[in-house]
C-alpha positions in Angstrom: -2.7 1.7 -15.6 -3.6 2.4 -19.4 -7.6 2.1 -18.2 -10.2 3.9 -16.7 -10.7 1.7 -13.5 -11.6 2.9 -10.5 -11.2 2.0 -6.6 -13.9 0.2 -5.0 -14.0 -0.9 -1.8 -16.2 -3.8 0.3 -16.6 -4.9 3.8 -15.4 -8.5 4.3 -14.9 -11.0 7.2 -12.0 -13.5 8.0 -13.7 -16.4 5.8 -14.5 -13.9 3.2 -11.0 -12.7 2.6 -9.5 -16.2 2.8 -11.8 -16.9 -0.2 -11.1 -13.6 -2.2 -7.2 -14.8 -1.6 -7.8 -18.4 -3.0 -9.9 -17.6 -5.7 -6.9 -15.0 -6.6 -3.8 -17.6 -5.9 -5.7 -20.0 -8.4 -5.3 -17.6 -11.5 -2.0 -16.9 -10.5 -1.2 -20.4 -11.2 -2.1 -19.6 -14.9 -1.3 -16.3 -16.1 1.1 -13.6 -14.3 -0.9 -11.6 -12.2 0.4 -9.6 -9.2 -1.7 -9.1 -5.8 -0.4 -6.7 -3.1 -2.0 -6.8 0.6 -1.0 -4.3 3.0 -2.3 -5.5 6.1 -1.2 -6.5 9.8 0.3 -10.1 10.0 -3.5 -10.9 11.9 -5.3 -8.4 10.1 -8.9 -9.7 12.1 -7.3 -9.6 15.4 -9.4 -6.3 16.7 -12.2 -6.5 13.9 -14.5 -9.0 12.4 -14.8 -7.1 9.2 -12.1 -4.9 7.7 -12.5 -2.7 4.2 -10.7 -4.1 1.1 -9.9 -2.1 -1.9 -10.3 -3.4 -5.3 -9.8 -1.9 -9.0 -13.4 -2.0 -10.8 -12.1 -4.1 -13.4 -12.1 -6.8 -10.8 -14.9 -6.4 -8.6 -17.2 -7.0 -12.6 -15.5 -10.1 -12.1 -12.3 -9.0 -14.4 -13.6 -11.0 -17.7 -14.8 -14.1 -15.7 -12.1 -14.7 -13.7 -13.2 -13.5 -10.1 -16.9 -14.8 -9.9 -16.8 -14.8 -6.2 -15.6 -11.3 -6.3 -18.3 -9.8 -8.6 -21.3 -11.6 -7.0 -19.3 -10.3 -3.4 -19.8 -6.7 -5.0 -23.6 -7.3 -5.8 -24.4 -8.7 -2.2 -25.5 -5.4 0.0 -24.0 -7.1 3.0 -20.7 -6.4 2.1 -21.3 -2.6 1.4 -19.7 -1.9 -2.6 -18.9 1.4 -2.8 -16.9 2.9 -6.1 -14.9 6.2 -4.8 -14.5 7.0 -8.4 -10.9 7.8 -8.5 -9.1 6.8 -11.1 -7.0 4.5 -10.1 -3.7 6.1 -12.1 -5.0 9.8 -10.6 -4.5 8.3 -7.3 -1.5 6.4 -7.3 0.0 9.9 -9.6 -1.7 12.0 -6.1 -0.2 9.7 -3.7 3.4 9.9 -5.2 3.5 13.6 -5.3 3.1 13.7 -1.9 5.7 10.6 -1.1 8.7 11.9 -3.5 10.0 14.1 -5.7 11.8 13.6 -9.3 15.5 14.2 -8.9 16.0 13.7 -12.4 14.5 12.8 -16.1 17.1 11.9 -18.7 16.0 10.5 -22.1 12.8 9.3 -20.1 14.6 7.6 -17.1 13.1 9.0 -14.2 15.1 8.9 -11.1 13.3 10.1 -8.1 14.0 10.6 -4.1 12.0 9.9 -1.1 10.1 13.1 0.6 11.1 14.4 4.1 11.3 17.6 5.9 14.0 18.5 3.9 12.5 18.0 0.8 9.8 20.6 -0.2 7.0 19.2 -3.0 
């Protein structure tokens, strides 16, 4: 992640998401983009609004792209707030506590899976 975004979050229901989804799927059909969603198979089944997490890049609308997106961000209903964290400090954060290099060799990075066994 060569920029400075950072990870924003909004409140959205069923309909909304479906939307975010489609409006996503349709630039995928044109340039090669990559959206992960980990969620529950029926991710509304115990809530009518769930929080989504977005890069800020995205939620300005990403250069034009996501226009439902950015004008989601400005509407207060859906609560927009930036956490400010970097979103290559995070990921870096969250690895060191999920595993541990094993090896770097000429800049190949091999690494292991944390457990009990493993200190950080």
């Amino acid at each position: 992640s060569p920029y400075n975004n950072t990870t924003c979050t909004l409140s959205v229901d069923k309909a909304t998401y479906k939307k975010i989804m489609a409006e996503q799927r349709k630039l995928l059909k044109k340039q090669y983009q990559t959206i992960i969603t980990y969620a529950d198979k029926d991710l509304f089944k115990k809530k009518d609004k769930v929080l989504v997490a977005f890069n800020s890049y995205a939620l300005s609308g990403a250069g034009g792209k996501f226009p439902f997106l950015r004008d989601l961000a400005k509407n207060k209903k859906h609560m927009f707030k930036n956490n400010n964290i970097i979103i290559r400090d995070g990921l870096r954060q969250y690895l060191k506590g999920k595993v541990f290099i094993v090896s770097n060799t000429h800049g190949k990075i091999s690494i292991k899976q944390k457990n009990e066994h493993h200190p950080r």
